[in-house]
N, C-alpha and C positions, 0 to 999 in steps of 0.2 A: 831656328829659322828666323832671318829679319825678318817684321812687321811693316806694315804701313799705317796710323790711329790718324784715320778721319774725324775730326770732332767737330760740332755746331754748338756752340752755349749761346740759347735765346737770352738777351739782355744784360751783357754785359759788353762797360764801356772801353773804351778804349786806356781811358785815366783808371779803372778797376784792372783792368792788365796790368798797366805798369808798376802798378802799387803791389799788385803780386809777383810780380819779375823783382822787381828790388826785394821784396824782402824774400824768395826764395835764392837769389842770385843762380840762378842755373845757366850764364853765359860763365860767369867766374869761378862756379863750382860745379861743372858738370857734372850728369846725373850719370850714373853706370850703365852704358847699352845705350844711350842715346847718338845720332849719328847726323841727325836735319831734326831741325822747329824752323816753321814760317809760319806766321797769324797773318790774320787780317780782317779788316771788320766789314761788311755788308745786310743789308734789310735786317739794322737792330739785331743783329751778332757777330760772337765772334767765332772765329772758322781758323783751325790750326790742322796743319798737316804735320808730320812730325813721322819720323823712321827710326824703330827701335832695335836692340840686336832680336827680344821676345818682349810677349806681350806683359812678362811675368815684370820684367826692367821698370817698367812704366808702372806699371799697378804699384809694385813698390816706391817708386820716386812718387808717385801721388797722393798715397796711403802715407809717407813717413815726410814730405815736404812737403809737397803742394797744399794737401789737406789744412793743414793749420793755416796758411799764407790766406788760403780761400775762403773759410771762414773769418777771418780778421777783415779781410776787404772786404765784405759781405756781397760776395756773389749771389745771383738770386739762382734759384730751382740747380738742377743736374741738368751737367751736359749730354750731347746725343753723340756715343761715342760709336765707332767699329775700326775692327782691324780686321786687314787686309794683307797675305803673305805678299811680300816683296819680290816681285820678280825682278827687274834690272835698277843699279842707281848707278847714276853719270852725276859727276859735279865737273862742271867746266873748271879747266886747266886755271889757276888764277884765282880762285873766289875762294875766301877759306872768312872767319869772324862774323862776326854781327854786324848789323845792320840798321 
């Protein structure tokens, strides 16, 4: 069953994202199960939505990529994570890549 993974990481910046984007490349080498990521940053975090096929896709992309990327940019503390079953996804007609 798709997920939904609400995430808040208090204090990390914006330049600490990117520096974990480029070196995990997950626009250019997507992860398995993966379907939507959108970030964005408010009151000193960062807040990602992101729709998995399960919750199990994500653990392992985090556990076997993310992890290394995020230790190296030094993230501070652990994020505030949940997932939520996915009941309906729409992507308008036209919107497909990054952003």
């Amino acid at each position: 069953m798709a997920v939904v993974l609400s995430l808040r990481w208090p204090g990390v910046t914006p330049e600490q994202y990117e520096a974990v984007r480029d070196a995990v490349r997950w626009e250019e080498q997507v992860p398995e199960g993966v379907s939507l990521h959108v970030a964005w940053f408010d009151e000193g975090a960062l807040h990602v939505t992101d729709v998995w096929e399960t919750q199990q896709d994500f653990e392992r992309f985090f556990a076997e990529r993310l992890t290394p990327a995020v230790k190296e940019a030094g993230l501070p503390g652990e994020p505030e994570a949940r997932f939520s079953p996915l009941h309906r996804r729409f992507v308008s007609p036209g919107v497909s890549g990054g952003a």
